[in-house]
Each structure stands twice: as C-alpha cells, then as structure tokens.
PLY file of the C-alpha trace (Angstrom):
ply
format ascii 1.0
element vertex 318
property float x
property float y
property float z
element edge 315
property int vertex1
property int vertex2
end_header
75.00 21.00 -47.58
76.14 22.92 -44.42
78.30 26.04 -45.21
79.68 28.71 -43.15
80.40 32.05 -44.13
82.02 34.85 -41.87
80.69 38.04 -42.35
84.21 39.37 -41.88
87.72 37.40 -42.58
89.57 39.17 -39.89
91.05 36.09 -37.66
90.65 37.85 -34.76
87.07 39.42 -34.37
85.78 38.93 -30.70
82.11 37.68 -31.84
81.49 35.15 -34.98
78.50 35.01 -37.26
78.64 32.61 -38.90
76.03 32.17 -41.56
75.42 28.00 -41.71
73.44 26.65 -44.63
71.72 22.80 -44.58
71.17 21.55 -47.78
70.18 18.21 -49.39
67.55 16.65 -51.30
64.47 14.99 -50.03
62.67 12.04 -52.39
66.30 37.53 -28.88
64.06 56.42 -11.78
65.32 58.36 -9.82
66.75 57.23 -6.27
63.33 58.86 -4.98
60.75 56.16 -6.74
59.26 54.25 -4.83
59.38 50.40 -5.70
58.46 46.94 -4.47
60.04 44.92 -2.09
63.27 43.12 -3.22
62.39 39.48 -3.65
65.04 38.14 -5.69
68.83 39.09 -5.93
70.81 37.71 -9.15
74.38 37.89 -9.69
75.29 37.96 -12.79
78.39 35.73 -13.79
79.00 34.03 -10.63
81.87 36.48 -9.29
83.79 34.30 -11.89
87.02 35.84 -13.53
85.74 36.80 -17.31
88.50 36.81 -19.97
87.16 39.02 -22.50
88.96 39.96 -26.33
90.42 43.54 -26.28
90.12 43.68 -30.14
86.19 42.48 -30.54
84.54 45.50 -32.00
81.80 47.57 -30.69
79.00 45.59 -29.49
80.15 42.36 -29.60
78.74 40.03 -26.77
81.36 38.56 -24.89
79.53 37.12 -22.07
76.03 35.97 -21.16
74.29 34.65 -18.62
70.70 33.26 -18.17
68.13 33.19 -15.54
64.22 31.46 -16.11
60.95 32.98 -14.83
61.49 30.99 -11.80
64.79 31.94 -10.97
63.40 35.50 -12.17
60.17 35.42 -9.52
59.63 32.11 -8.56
57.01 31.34 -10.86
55.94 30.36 -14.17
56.23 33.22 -15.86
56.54 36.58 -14.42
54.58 39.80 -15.34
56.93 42.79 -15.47
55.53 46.20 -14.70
58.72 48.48 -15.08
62.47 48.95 -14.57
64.62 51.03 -12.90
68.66 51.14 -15.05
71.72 52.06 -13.19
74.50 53.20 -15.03
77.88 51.78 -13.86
75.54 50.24 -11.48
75.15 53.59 -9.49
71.86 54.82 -8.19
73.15 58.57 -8.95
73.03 57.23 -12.23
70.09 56.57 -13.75
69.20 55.68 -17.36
66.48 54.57 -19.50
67.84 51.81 -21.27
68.20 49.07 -22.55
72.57 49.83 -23.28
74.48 50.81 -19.64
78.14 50.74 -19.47
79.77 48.90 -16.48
82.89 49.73 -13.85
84.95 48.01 -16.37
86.19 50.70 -19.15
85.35 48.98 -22.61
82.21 47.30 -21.30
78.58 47.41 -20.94
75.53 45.67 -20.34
72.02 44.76 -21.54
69.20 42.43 -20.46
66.91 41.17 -22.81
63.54 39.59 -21.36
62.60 36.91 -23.96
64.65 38.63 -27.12
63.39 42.08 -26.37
65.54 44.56 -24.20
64.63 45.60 -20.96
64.24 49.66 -20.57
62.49 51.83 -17.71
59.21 51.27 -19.37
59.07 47.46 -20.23
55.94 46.01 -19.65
55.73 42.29 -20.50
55.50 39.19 -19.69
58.68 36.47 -19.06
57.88 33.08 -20.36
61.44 32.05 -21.32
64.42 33.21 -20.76
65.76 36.41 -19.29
69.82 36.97 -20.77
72.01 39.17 -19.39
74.65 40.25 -21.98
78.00 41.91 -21.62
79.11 43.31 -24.54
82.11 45.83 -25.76
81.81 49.46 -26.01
83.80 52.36 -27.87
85.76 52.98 -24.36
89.53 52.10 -23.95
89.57 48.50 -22.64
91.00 48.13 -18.94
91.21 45.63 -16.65
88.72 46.02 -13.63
85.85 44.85 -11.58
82.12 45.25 -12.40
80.62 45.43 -8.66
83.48 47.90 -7.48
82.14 50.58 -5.21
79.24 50.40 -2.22
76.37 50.67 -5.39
76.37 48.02 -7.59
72.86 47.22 -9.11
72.45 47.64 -12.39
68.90 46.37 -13.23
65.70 46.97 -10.22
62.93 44.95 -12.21
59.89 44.88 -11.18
57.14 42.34 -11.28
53.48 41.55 -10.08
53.12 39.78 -6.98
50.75 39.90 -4.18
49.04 43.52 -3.92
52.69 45.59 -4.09
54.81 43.73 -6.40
58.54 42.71 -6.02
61.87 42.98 -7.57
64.07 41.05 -9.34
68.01 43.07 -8.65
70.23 42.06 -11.34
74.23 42.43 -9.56
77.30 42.28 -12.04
79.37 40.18 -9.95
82.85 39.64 -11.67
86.54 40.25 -12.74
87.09 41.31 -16.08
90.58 41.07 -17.80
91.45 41.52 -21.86
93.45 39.06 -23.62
94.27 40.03 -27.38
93.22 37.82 -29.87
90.05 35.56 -30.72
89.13 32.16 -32.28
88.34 31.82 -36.02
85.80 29.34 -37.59
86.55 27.60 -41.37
83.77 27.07 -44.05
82.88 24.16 -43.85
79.83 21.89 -45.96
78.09 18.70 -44.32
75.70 16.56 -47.09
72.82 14.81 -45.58
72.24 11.85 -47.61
68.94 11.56 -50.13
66.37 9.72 -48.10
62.70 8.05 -49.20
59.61 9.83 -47.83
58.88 6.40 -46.41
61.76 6.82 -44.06
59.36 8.87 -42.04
56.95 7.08 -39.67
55.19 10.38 -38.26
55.76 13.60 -36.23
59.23 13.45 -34.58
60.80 10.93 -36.73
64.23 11.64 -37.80
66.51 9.95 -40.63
69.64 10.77 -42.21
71.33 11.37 -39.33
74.79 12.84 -40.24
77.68 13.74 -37.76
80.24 16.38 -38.64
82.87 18.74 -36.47
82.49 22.70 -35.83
86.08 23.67 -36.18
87.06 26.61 -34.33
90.91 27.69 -35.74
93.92 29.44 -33.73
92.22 30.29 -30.27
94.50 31.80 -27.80
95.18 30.55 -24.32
93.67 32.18 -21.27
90.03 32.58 -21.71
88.39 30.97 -19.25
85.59 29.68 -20.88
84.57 29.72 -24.72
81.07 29.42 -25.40
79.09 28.48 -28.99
75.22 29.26 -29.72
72.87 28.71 -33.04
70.49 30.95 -33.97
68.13 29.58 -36.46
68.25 32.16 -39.52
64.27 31.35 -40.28
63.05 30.29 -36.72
62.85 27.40 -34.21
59.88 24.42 -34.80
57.92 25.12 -31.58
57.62 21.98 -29.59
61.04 20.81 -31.40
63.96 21.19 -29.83
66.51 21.73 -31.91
64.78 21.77 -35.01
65.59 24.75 -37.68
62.54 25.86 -39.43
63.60 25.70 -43.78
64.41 28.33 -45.72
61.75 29.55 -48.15
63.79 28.56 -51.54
63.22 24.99 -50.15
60.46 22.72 -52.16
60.10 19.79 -49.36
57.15 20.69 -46.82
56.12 18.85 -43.44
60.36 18.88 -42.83
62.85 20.28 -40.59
66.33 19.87 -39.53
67.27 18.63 -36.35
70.44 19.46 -34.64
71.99 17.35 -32.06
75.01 17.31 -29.44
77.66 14.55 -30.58
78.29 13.46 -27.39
75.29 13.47 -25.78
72.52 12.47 -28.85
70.23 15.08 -27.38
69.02 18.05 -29.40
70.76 21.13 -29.05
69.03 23.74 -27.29
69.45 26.85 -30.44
69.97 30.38 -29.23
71.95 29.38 -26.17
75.65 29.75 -24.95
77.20 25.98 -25.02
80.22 25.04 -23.36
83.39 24.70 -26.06
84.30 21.15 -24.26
87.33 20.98 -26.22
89.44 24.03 -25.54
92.09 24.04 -23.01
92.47 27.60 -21.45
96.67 26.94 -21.07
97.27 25.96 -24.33
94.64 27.63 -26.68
94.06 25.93 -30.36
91.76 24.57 -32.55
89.38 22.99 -30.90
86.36 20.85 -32.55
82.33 20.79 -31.59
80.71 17.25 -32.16
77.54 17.57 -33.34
74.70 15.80 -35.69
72.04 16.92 -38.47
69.58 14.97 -39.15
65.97 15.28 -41.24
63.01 15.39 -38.23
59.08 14.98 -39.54
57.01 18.38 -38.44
53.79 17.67 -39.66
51.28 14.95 -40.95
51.99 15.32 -44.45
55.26 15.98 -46.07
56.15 16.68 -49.34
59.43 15.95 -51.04
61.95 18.47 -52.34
65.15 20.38 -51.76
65.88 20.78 -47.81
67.56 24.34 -47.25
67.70 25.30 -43.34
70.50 27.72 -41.69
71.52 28.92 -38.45
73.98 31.79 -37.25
77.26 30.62 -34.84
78.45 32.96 -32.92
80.95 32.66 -30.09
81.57 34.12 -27.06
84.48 34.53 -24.20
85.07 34.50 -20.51
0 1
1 2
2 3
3 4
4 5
5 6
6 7
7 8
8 9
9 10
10 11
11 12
12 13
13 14
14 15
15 16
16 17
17 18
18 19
19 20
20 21
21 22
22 23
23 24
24 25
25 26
28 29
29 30
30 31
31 32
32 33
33 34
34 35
35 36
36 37
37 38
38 39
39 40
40 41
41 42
42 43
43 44
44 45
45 46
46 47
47 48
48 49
49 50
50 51
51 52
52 53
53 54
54 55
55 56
56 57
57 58
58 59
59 60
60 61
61 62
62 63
63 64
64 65
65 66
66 67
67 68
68 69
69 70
70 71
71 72
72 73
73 74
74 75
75 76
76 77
77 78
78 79
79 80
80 81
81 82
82 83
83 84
84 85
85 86
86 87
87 88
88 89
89 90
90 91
91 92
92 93
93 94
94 95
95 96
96 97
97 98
98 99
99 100
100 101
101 102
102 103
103 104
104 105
105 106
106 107
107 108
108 109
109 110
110 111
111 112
112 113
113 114
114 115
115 116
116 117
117 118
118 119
119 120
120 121
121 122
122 123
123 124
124 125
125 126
126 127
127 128
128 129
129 130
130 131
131 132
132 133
133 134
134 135
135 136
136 137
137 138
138 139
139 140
140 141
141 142
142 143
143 144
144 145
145 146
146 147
147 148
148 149
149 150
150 151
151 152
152 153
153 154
154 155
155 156
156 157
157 158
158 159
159 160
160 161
161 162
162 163
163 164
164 165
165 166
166 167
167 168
168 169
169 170
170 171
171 172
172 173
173 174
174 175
175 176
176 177
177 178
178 179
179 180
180 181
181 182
182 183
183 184
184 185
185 186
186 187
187 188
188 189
189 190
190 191
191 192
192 193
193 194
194 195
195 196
196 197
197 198
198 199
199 200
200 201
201 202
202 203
203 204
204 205
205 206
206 207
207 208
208 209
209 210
210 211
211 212
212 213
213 214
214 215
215 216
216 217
217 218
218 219
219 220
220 221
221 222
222 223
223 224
224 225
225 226
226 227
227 228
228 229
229 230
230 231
231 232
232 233
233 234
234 235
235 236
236 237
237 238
238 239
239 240
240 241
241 242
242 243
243 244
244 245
245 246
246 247
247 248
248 249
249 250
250 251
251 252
252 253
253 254
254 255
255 256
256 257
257 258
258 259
259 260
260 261
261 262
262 263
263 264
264 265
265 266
266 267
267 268
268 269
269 270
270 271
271 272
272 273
273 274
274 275
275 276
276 277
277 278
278 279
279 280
280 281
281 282
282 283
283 284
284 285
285 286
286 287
287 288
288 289
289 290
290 291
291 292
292 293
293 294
294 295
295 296
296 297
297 298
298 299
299 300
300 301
301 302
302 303
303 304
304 305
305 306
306 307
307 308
308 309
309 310
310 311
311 312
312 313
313 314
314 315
315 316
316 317
C-alpha cells in the first residue's frame, strides 16, 4: 500500500515530509586570496519573483535550483579544489560554510555539490548535480531582494582546469516576498495488485502498473510556483530511473518500485523539484499530482514476497 504520514499536522508548515510507504504482495577567504579566473557565472533563480511562506519553520527549503557539471564547468564532471562563502553575498563578509544568510531578512542559502554541502574546504568531485537551496532562518521575515547592493556573490567555487583553474560564481538573482500560509498533503494508501513472477520477462520489466493522485489540500493563492520532489527513504536503483530501492522488512528480492509521471509515462526523476502542474497561483486550492507505481525487475533472479518501498514528499514554494 502507499501511505503518507506528516511528521507534523500543522496545515500550514512551509516544507512537507511526507513519509510514503509501497506495499503489496509479490507471488543530498579573505578578499586578499588569490583565485582562478572566473569561467562561469550562475544566477541562481532566474531574477524570478520567489513567493516564499512566512510561517515555514527554521530551515525549511523553500526554493531550489539546479545546475549539472556542465553548466558547472563545461565538462563532465568537474573537480573542485576549494570555495570561497560570502555572507549576504558581501566580500567583507566571509564565512566558512556551508549555511550563509542572504539580503532578504528570514533567508539563507546553501549549495550542496552532489548531497554534500559546499564549505571553504570542499574538495570533490561533481558528477551530478550541484543544488542551490534557499531555505528560512530564525530572522524576522521581510520582503527584499537577494542581489541588492554593488557585491552580490555568494559562492567563488573553484575547479581544475588548464594549469590555474577557474571559477564557477554562484549570483542570487531574485525578489523575495512572504505570503502566510502553506499547502497540506492527506494520507493517502495506493494497492498494487498481486502479480505472478512470470509477469516478469527480465531486467527492466515492469507490471502492475497502478495510477493514483498526490493530493495537496488548501494551498493559498500567490505563490508563483509550487514544486514536489521524492526522496527514496532506502535509496535509488542505479541505472533505474525512478526506481525505489525496498525496504529491508520486505521478503521479495530481484524487485523494485518504479515511479512514473501520469501524464507523461516517463519515470520520475526522485530527489528533484517537479513542477505542481495543477495549481493556479490566483486562486490557490487543492491541487492533484498524476502519477503511477508500478513493480520494475532489478536483477536476474527474483524471488517472491512482500514488496515494501517508501519515499519522502516534500514541497517547496516560489
């Protein structure tokens, strides 16, 4: 079955986990140091208008945005060698990291490079995807801009390239206004039918393909965008996208659980920010997410049993 549980039942929290459960039965310096040339310059948010909940607690992510190794440096993957953090984005202001707090009183930023958070030390290597997050602090929200003022690079990253290296400058580019309130998202269970091991005809093979609606409740007008992601509670299947590792109380082996967009058939891509389609910004309300679950085929043999996979929902706002 598919369940969702909210860690808190306060209607208007500014981020939702949601805990979802698939069950059935189977027969993340100083102004002074010198760095390398600026090679890439990214602005964060488009210079878009972000709507963002004045009553979402303390650290809630209200905002992301995503940039891949070759929007990052042009390349592959990119080797990062160190970091210079700006607070406010000021270059009299300079911190170690990861957590900086923006122009806009109530909010700060983080960047994490492939799940891990980028500080004035990192030294890794980009090979997915590099996420900017904006999140709420403990400050008194106001209304405001993130790139006020003649300074406003918050991230100098550097990376290997030729025999000096180059930079990847990370620009908050964007209004920020608070609107009170927040969706809220219903339990809700989804069966997938039992199905015969010989519905499987190798690796990749799905069956028991069953659609059913996210419902998001009572979402208030003027956000400009609402956004939904999955995170897998026990992993991703590498090489499968959109396929939830199980749980470890399941008894079925060579099995996962493939999640796909409604509209489109194709699997969802987990742990990324998706477009609410169905929420109109002038009216608010309860908008639903199409999407299917179906049973995929991981490996050569598989075993039957119980089928127990689960993935966290959370939401965000602009």
């Amino acid at each position: 079955m598919f369940s969702t549980v909210h860690r808190s039942k306060e209607a208007t929290r500014g981020k939702r986990h949601v805990v979802a459960r698939i069950m059935s039965w189977l027969a993340l310096a100083a102004m002074a140091a010198p760095v390398p040339a600026v090679a890439t310059a990214l602005y964060a948010f488009g210079n878009a208008s972000l709507a963002v909940p004045s009553n979402a607690p303390a650290g809630t992510v209200v905002a992301r945005a995503y940039y891949t190794p070759q929007e990052f440096c042009g390349k592959e993957t990119c080797d990062l060698t160190g970091a210079l953090l700006f607070n406010k984005g000021s270059v009299f202001q300079s911190r170690n990291g990861p957590d900086l707090e923006t122009n806009v009183s109530g909010l700060s930023v983080r960047v994490l490079v492939d799940g891990t958070p980028v500080t004035d030390n990192i030294r890794m290597t980009l090979r997915g995807i590099a996420e900017v997050q904006l999140f709420r602090d403990s400050r008194t929200p106001k209304d405001g801009s993130l790139n006020s003022g003649v300074f406003n690079s918050y991230f100098q990253v550097s990376y290997t390239s030729g025999l000096l290296g180059e930079t990847a400058v990370i620009y908050l580019n964007a209004k920020a206004a608070f609107i009170n309130g927040t969706c809220s998202v219903s339990d809700q269970t989804v069966a997938l039918p039992p199905v015969p091991q010989n519905a499987f005809h190798g690796v990749g093979s799905t069956t028991g393909e069953t659609a059913f609606q996210l419902r998001l409740n009572n979402c208030p007008a003027g956000y400009n965008r609402i956004g939904y992601q999955l995170s897998p509670i026990d992993g991703a299947v590498a090489g499968a996208p959109g396929t939830l590792k199980l749980r470890p109380d399941s008894s079925a082996a060579g099995i996962g659980i493939r999640i796909t967009d409604g509209a489109s058939g194709q699997p969802l891509a987990l742990s990324q920010s998706h477009t609410v389609t169905g929420y109109d910004s002038g009216a608010g309300g309860s908008p639903s997410i199409p999407l299917n679950v179906s049973y995929v085929q991981t490996d050569g043999a598989i075993k039957g049993g119980s089928v127990n996979a689960g993935v966290q929902v959370m939401l965000d706002y602009q």
